[in-house]
Residue frames as qw, qx, qy, qz and C-alpha x, y, z in Angstrom:
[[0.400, -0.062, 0.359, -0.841, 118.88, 136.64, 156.41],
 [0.097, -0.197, -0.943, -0.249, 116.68, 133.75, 157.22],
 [0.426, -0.007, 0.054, -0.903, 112.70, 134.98, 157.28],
 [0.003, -0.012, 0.898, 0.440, 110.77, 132.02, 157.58],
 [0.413, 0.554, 0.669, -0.274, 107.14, 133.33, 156.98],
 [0.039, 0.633, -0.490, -0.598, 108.70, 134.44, 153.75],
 [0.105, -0.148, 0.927, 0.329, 108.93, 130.91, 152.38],
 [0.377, 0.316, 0.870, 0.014, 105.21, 130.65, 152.01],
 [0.352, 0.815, 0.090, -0.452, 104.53, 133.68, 150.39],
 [0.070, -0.519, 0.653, 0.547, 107.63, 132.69, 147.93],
 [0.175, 0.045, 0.975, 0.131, 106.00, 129.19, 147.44],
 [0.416, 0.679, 0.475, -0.375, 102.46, 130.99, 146.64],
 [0.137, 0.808, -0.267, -0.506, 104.16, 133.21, 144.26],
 [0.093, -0.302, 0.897, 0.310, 105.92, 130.65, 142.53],
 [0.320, 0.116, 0.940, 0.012, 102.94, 128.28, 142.13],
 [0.326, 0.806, 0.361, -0.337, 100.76, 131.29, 140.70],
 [0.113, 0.719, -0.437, -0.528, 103.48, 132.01, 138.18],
 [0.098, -0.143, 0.904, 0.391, 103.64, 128.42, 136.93],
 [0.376, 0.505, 0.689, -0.359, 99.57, 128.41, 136.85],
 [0.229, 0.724, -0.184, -0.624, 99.92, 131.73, 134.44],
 [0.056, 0.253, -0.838, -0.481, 102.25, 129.78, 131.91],
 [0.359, 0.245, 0.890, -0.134, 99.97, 126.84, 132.24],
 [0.389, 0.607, 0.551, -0.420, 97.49, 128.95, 131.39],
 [0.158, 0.736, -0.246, -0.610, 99.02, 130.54, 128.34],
 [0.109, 0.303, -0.852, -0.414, 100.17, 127.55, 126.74],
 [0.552, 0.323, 0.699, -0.320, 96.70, 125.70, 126.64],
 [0.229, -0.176, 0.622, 0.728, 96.11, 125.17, 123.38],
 [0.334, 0.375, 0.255, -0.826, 93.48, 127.06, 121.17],
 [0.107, 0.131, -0.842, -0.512, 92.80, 124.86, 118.41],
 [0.069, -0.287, -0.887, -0.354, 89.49, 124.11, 120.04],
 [0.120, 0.585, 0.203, -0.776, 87.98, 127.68, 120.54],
 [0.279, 0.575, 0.621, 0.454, 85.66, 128.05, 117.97],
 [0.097, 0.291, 0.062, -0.950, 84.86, 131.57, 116.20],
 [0.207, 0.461, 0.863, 0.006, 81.68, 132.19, 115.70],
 [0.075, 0.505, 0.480, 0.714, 79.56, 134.81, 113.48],
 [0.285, 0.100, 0.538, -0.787, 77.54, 137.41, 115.59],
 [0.721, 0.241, 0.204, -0.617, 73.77, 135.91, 115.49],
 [0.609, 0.216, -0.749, -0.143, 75.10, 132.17, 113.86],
 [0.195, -0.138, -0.906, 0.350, 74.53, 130.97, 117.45],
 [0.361, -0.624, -0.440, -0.536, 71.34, 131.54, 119.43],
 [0.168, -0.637, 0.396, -0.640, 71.74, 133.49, 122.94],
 [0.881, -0.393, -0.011, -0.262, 70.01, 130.22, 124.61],
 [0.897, 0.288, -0.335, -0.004, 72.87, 128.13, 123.37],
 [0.651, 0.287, -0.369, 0.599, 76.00, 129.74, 125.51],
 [0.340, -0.863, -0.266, 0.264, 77.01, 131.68, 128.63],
 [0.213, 0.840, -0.276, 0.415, 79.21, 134.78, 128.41],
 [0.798, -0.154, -0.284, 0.509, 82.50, 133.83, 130.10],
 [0.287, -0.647, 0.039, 0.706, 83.67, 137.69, 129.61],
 [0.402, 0.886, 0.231, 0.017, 83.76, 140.62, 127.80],
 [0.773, 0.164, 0.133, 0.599, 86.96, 140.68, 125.90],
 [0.415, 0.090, 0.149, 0.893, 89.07, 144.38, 125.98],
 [0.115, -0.473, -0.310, -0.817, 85.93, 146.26, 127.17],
 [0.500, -0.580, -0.635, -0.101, 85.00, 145.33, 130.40],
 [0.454, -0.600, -0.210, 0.624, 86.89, 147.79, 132.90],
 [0.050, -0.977, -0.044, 0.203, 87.68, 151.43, 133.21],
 [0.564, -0.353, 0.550, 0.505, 91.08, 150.46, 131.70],
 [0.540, 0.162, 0.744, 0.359, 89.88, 150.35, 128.23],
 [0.232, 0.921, 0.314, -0.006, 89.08, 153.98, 128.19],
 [0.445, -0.775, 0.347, 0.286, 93.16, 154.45, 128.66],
 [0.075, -0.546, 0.785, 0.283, 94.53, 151.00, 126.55],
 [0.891, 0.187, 0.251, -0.329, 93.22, 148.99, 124.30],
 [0.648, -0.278, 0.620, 0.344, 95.65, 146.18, 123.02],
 [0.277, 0.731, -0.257, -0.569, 96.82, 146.51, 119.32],
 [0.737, 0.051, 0.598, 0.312, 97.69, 143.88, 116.25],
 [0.059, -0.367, 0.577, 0.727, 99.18, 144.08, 112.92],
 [0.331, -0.215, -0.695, -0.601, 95.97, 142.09, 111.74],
 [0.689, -0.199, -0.115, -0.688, 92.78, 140.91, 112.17],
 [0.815, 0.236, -0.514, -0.128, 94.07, 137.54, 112.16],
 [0.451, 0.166, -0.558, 0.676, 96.91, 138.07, 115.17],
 [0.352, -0.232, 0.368, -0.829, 94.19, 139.94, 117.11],
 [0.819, -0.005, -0.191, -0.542, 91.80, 136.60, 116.92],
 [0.671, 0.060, -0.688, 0.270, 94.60, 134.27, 117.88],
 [0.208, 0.306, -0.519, 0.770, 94.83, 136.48, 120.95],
 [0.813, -0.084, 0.067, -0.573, 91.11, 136.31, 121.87],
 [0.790, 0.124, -0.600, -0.040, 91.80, 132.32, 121.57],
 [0.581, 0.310, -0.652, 0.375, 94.11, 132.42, 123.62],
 [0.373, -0.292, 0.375, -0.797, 92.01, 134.72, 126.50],
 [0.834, -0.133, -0.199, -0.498, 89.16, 132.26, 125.87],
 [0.833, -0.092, -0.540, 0.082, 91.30, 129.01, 126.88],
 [0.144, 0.119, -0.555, 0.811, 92.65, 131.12, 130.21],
 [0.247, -0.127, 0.142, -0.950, 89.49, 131.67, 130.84],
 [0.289, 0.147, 0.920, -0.221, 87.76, 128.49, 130.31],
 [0.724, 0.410, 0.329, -0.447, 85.49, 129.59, 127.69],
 [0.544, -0.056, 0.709, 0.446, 85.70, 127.28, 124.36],
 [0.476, 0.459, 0.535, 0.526, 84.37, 129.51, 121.91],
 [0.064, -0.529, -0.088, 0.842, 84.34, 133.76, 121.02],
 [0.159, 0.656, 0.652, 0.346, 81.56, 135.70, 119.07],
 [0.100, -0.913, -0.386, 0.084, 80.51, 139.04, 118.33],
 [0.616, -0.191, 0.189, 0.741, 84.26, 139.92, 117.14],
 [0.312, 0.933, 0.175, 0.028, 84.48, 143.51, 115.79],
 [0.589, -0.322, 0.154, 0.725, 87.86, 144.60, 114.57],
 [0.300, 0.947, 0.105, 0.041, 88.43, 148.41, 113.41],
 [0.519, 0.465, -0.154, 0.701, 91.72, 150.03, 112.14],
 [0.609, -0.549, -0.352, 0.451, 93.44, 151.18, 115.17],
 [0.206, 0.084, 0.141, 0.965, 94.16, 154.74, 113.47],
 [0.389, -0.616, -0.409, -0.549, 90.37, 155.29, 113.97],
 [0.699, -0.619, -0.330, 0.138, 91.47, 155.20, 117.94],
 [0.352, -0.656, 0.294, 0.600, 95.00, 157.04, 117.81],
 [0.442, 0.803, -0.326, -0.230, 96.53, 159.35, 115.27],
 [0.446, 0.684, -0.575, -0.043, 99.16, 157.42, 113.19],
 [0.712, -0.137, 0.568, -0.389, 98.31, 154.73, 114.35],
 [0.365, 0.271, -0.802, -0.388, 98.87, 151.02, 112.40],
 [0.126, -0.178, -0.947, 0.235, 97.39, 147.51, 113.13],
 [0.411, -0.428, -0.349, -0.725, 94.20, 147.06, 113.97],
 [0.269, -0.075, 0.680, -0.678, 91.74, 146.98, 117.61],
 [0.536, -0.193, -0.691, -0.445, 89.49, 144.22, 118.03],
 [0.392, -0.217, 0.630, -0.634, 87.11, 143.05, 120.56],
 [0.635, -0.237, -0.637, -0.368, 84.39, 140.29, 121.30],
 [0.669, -0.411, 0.181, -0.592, 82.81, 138.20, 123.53],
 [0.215, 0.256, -0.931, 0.148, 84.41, 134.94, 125.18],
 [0.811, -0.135, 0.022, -0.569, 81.32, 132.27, 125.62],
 [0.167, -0.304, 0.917, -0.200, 81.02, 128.74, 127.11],
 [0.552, -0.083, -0.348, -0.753, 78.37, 126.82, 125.00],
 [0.614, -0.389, 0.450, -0.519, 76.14, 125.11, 126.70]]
């Protein structure tokens, strides 16, 4: 079966899947974490509010085995996102959200200094 007003929806689809990767593999080495209140509010915009901004996050909030693996992952939002540095990180044990629960839930803020 040949459909061709198929082929440009295929060829959209396709070029928004290789964008994704793109976007994943950017590399995060130069996302800086920062301290809450080590920067001054003048200095940066808010790009986004990391794992708290929708109606989703009263359902699922993403999980890590550390503190450490939940900060690469924030990195990694920030360089999809275009911002180059994340502040205001707050990571609690993820048993304090679900019973028997391991690993721990973190959040922050994904900024673009100025």
């Amino acid at each position: 079966m040949n459909v061709p007003c198929l082929r440009p929806l295929i060829a959209a689809a396709l070029l928004a899947s290789c964008a994704g990767a793109a976007a994943q593999s950017y590399p995060t080495d130069h996302v800086r974490l920062y301290e809450a209140g080590e920067i001054s509010p003048d200095s940066y915009t808010v790009v986004k509010r990391l794992w708290t901004g929708t109606w989703r996050s009263a359902f699922f909030l993403p999980s890590f085995p550390d503190a450490a693996a939940a900060i690469e992952a924030m990195k990694q939002e920030a360089a999809g996102a275009g911002a180059n540095a994340v502040t205001n990180v707050v990571c609690i044990p993820d048993a304090t959200l679900r019973p028997r629960a391991s690993g721990v839930y973190c959040h922050g803020v994904l900024i673009k200094m100025n």
